[in-house]
N, C-alpha and C positions, 0 to 999 in steps of 0.2 A: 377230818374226813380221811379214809384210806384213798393211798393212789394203789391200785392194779400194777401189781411188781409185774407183772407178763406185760400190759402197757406201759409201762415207762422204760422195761427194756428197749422195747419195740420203736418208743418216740427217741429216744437216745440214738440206737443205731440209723432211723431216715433221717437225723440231724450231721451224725458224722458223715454221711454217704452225702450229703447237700453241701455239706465245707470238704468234701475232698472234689466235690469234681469244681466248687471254683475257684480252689486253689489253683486246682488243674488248669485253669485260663479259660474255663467255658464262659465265664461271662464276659458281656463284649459289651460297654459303654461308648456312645458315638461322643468325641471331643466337640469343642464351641471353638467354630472359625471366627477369627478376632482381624483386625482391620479392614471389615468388608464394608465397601457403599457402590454404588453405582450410580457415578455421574450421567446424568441423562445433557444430550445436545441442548433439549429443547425441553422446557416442562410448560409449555401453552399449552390448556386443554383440549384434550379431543384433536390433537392433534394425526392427519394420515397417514403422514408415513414422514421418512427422512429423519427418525430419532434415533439418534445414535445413543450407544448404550458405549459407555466406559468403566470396568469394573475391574476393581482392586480388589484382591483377598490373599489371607493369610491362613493357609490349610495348617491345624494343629498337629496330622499326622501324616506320615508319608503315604503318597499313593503311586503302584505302582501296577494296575490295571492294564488289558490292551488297551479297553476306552478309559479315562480317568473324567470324571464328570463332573459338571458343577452345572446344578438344577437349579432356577429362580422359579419358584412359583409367585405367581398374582393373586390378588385376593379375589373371593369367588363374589359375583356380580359383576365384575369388567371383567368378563367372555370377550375376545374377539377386538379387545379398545388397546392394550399392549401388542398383542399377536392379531397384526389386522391382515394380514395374509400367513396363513401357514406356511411354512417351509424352508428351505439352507439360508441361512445366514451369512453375509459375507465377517470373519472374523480374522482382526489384525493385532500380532501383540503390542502391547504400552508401555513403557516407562517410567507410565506417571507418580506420583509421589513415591518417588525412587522405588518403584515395585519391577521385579524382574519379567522379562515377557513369557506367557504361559509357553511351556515347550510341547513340542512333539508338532504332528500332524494339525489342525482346524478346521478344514475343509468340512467335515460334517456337523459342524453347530448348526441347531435351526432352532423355531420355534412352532409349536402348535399353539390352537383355540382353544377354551374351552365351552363347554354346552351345557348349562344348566344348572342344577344346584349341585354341589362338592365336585365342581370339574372347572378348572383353570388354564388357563392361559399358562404359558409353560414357556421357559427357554433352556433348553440343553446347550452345555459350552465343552464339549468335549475334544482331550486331546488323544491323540493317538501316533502308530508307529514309534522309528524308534528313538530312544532320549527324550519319553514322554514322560516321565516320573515326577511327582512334585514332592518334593521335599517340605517335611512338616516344618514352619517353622520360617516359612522362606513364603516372601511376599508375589503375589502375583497380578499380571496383568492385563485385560485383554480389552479390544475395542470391538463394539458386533453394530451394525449397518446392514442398510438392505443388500437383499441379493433376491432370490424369488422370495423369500419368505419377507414380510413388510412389517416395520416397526411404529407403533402410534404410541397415544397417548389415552389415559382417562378421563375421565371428570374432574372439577379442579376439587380438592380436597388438602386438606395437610395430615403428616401420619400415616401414611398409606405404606401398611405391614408389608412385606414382602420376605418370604419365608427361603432358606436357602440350604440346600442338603448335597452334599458331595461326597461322590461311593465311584465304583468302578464296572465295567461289564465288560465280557470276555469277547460281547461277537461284536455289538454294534454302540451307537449314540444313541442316549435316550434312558430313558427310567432306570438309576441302578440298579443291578441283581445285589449290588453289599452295599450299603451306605457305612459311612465313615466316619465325616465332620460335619457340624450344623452350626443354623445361625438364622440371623434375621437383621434386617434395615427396613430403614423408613424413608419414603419422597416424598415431598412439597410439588401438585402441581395446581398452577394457576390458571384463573380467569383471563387473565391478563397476564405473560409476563413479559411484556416488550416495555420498553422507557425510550419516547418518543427526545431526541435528544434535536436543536435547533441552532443555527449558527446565522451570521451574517459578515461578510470579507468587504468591506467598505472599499470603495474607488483609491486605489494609491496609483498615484505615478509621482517619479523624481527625475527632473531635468537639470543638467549642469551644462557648463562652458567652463576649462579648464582656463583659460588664456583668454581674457579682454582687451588686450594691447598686442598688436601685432604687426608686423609693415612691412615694405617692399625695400628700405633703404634708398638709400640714393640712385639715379639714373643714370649713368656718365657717359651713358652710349644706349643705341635702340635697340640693344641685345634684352631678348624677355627677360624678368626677372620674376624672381616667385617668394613670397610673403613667407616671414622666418616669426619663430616665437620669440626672439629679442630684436623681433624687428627691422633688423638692420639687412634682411633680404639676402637672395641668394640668387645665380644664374642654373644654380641647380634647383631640380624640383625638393620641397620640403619632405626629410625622412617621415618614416612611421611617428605616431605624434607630433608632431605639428604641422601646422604652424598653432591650431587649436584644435582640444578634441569635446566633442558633446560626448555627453551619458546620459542616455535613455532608461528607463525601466518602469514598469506598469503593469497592472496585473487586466488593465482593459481587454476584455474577450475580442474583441473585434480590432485588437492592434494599437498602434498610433503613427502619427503624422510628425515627422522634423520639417520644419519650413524657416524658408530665408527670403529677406528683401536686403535692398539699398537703399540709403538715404537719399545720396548722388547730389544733384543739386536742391533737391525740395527740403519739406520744413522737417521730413523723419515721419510726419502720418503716412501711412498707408495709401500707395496712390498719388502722389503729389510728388511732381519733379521730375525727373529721370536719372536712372541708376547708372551709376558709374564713382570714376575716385574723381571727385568736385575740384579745382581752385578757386577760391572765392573770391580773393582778393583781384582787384583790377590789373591787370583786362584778366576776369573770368574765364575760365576754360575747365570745360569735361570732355575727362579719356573715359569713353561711356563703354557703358557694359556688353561686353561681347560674349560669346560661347567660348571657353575655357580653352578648348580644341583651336580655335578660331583664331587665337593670342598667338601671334609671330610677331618676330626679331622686324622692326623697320615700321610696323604697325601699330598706330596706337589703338590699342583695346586692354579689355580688363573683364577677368571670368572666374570665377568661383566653380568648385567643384569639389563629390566626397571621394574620400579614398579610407583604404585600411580599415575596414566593418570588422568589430572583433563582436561574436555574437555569443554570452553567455548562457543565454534563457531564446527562446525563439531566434528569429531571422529576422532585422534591418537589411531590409537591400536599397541598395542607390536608387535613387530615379534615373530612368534612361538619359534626360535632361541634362543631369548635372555626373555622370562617371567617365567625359573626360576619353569618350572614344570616339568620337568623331562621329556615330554613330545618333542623330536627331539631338545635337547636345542644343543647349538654351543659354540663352543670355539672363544674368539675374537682372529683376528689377524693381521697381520700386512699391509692385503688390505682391504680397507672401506667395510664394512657390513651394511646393512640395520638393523638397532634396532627397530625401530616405522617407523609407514606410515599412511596417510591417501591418499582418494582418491577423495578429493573434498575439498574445502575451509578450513579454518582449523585456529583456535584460542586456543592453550593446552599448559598444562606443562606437565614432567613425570621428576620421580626421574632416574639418573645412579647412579646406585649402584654396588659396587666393595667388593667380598669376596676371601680368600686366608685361606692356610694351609699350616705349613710345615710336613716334617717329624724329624724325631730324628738324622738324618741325613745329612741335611740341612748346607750347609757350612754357618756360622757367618757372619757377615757384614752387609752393608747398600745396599739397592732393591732402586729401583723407575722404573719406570715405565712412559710414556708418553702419557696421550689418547688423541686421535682425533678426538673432532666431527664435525659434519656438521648439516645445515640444507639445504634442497633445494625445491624449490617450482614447481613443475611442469607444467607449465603454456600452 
């Protein structure tokens, strides 16, 4: 078959004039944005508002627009279930998986609704002013939250396309007049996605007594003397730690109880005898328990009292009773008393401390005495 020499001139020359203008640079190819997702706060379905949008992307080419844009479109059917109020955005930049924070301006990100079939839901994330340029090439970051315009959720679904085009416009935010880079991600949102997670903090308390053996030493005059931790007593009061110290600690909501008795002369149960430091041996004699405050030189008595509260975790405070100010102080005896308390969680020490006096009258011999404490945690 002949070709037509006057048509094949013809088709030869509109083929050079088509490779000379795209050499010339008229064709324009939109690049594929590459490390884009957008972590959503919340993917529970149908969710109203309070979904925070975190989006990472990596623009292929520079943009350097007054607005510089990046459009998410939603797929069409969730109208109004993304964008459940139109309008600004509050938008923060991120750092997240070492992406740099979007620059320039934010202030007019927002989002619309869309209405009906090939009309979406829409978020414009636009920078602006000046040092707004993004470099292709170069990761970026932003977080968008409500502000007037309200963020939700879909239906639960997995795969849910979400379409993403960034161009630039010269007046405002919103639909670019040039697109640039494209792309696309995918969300997972659920029926459910909470995981009901359960615990339970079992009853603990730990009570100590540093010091079991403790004493007033010898007598040799009716000057008071006060109970040391090697026992052998002192006319001075017992420093910080000693003569013994308790440790309290509990995780009981409603606190705990330190309590003390004396054995004195009874069997040591609860109730039985009377408190004080005992001699047993014949002729029997009790220097019986008096108010701590109460204990003078020339007097025979004998009084227990806390001092030095070191509180790590909550507040042990003294009982009025037993802190040694003169102040409604108590005689220990030989049914449990409350010494300290607190009334909430509780991690402390406190010294017991033990003073005594005789008089010149005093029958001779060997005292002792038996104390009782407790801890309890009120739980």
């Amino acid at each position: 078959m002949k070709i037509n020499k006057k048509f094949f001139k013809l088709s030869l020359a509109i083929l050079a004039l088509v490779l000379m203008v795209g050499l010339a640079g008229k064709f324009v190819f939109a690049a594929t944005l590459t490390t884009i997702y957008d972590r959503l706060s919340d993917v529970q379905s149908d969710t109203a508002s309070g979904v925070n949008h975190y989006i990472v992307f990596t623009p292929t080419t520079t943009h350097s627009g007054a607005y510089n844009i990046l459009k998410l479109q939603f797929p069409d059917g969730d109208d109004g279930k993304w964008c459940r109020t139109a309008g600004v955005l509050s938008a923060t930049t991120i750092t997240e998986d070492s992406s740099t924070g979007l620059p320039g301006t934010l202030t007019t990100t927002n989002c619309t609704q869309g209405s009906g079939a090939s009309s979406y839901d829409t978020i414009f994330i636009c920078s602006s002013g000046g040092s707004n340029a993004w470099t292709g090439g170069t990761k970026y970051g932003v977080e968008l939250s409500d502000s007037d315009g309200i963020l939700g959720t879909t239906t639960a679904a997995n795969n849910i396309a979400i379409s993403v085009t960034t161009g630039t416009h010269a007046d405002t935010c919103g639909e670019p007049s040039a697109n640039i880079d494209s792309g696309s991600f995918a969300v997972s949102i659920l029926d459910d996605s909470t995981v009901g997670v359960s615990a339970t903090v079992d009853p603990i308390i730990t009570f100590s007594i540093n010091d079991l053996a403790i004493g007033f030493g010898s007598f040799s005059s009716t000057t008071e003397r006060f109970a040391t931790a090697d026992a052998t007593g002192s006319t001075s009061a017992a420093p910080n730690g000693e003569p013994t110290v308790i440790t309290i600690t509990t995780n009981a909501p409603n606190g705990a109880i330190v309590s003390a008795r004396s054995k004195g002369n009874g069997s040591g149960v609860e109730g039985n005898g009377s408190a004080g430091l005992n001699k047993s041996v014949s002729p029997a004699n009790l220097i019986a328990a008096a108010a701590s405050s109460a204990v003078v030189t020339g007097t025979a008595g004998y009084g227990l009292y806390v001092k030095n509260v070191e509180n790590t975790t909550g507040t042990l405070a003294i009982d009025e009773g037993f802190n040694d100010d003169t102040v409604s102080d108590l005689a220990i005896s030989t049914t449990n008393q409350t010494i300290a308390a607190a009334t909430a969680v509780v991690n402390s020490t406190a010294d017991v401390a033990l003073n005594a006096a005789i008089a010149g009258t005093t029958p001779a011999g060997s005292y002792a005495d038996v104390i009782t404490l407790t801890g309890t945690g009120k739980f």
